[in-house]
N, C-alpha and C positions, 0 to 999 in steps of 0.2 A: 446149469442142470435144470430139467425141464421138473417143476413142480407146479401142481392142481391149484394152491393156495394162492398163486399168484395169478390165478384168472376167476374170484369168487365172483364176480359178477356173471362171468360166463355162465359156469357151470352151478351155480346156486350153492355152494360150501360152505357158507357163512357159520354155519354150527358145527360141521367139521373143523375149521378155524380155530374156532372159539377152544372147542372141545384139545384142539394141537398145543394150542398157548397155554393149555390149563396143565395141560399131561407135563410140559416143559418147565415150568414152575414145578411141579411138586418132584419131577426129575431135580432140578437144582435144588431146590430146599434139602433131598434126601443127600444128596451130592454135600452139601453144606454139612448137613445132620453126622452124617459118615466124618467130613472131614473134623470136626467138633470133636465126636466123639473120641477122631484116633489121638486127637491132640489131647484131650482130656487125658486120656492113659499114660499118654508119654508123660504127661505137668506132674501128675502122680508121684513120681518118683521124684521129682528135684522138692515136693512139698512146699509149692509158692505161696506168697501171701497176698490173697486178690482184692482189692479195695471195693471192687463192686462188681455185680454180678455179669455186667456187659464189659467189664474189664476182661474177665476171664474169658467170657464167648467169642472176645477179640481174638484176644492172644492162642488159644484153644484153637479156635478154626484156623488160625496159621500157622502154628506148630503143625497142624493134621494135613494140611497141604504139602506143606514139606514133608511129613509121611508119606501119603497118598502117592508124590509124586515118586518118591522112592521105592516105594510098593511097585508101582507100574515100570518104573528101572528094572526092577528086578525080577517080573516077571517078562519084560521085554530081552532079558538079557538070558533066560531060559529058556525062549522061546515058545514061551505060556500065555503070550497075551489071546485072549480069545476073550469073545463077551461074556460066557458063562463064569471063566475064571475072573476077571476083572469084578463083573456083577456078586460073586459069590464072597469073594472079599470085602467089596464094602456092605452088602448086608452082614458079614458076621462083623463088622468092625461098627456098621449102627445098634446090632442088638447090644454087644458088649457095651457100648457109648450111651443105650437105653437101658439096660441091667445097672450101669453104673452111677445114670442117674437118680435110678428109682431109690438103689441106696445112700448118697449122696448127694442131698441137694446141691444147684445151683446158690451161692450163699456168698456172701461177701459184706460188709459196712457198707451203707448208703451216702451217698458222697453229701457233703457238710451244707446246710441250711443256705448259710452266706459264701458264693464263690466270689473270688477276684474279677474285675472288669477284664483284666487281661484270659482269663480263662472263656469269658466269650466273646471276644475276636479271635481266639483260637477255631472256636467251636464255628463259628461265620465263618469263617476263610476254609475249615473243613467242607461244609456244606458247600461253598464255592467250588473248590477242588475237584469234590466228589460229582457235582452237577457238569462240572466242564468233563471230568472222566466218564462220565455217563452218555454223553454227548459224542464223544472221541470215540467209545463202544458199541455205541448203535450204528455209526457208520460203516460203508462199505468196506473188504479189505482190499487195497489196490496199492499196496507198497511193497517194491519185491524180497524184501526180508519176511512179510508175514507170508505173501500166496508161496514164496519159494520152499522157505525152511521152518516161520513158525508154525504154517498151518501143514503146511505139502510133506513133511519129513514125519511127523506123528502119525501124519492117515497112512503111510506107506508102514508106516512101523503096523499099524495095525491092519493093515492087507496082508502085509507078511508073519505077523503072527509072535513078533520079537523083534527086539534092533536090528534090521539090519541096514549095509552100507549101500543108500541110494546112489545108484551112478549118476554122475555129470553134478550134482550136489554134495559140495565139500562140507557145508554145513550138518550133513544128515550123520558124521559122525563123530558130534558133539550133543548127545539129547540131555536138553536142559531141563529145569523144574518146569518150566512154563509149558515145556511141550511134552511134557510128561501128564500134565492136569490137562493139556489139550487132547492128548490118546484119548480121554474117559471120554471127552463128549463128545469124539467118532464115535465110540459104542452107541 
């Protein structure tokens, strides 16, 4: 797909650029912020007990994925996905996730003075993990499970407006969590 950004030398864009990378960050941040908060409302109910405060931010933002992507199931399955509806949901689901902070801090026990040596070679091999996953995410997609069905079956869901069944793609009538958080960001 022909895009401007990939010729900033040509056409001089370098601050359009800059200004695109910036817009997409605060786009994921809010996407994060959204998914935080709907998980925060779901934890609500079970009344867990969070050891720390990035404890909860964890577990929060992946409960709310699991949300989110249910969310987008279910308006794929009514035939409501459109950007306004998509968009109009996760802003009411960050105000609420903001209303609910303002009343309830973020709060948990601060994790203990002295940790075990095994607690950081944990923490290294994370940091390992995460750097080789970051690495594996910035690259191209050229595997025909992603261009087929993880990425190609969500954008058609969201061309069409709702699940529906992609011809010649057996995969597009199976939409998974992954490709449910993948519809949001065709919007």
């Amino acid at each position: 797909m022909f895009s401007p950004d990939q010729y900033v030398e040509i056409f001089n864009l370098s601050n359009l650029v800059v200004l695109n990378h910036l817009l997409n960050i605060i786009l994921a941040a809010f996407f994060f912020f959204s998914c935080f908060s709907l998980g925060r409302l779901i934890t609500q109910y079970f009344r867990p007990v969070w050891h720390s405060g990035f404890e909860e931010m964890v577990f929060c933002a992946g409960i709310g994925m699991c949300g989110v992507s249910l969310l987008i199931f279910l308006l794929g399955v009514f035939s409501a996905l459109y950007k306004s509806t998509v968009l109009f949901s996760l802003v009411i689901v960050a105000a609420l996730g903001f209303l609910d902070i303002k009343k309830h801090r973020i709060a948990g026990t601060p994790c203990p003075e002295k940790l075990p040596s095994l607690f950081f070679l944990a923490k290294y091999l994370l940091l390992f993990a995460l750097i080789a996953g970051l690495f594996a995410a910035l690259g191209p997609e050229i595997f025909y499970d992603s261009l087929v069905y993880h990425l190609a079956a969500p954008n058609y869901y969201k061309i069409m407006h709702g699940i529906k069944e992609m011809p010649y793609v057996l995969y597009s009538n199976l939409p998974l969590a992954h490709g449910m958080l993948f519809a949001v960001v065709f919007f």
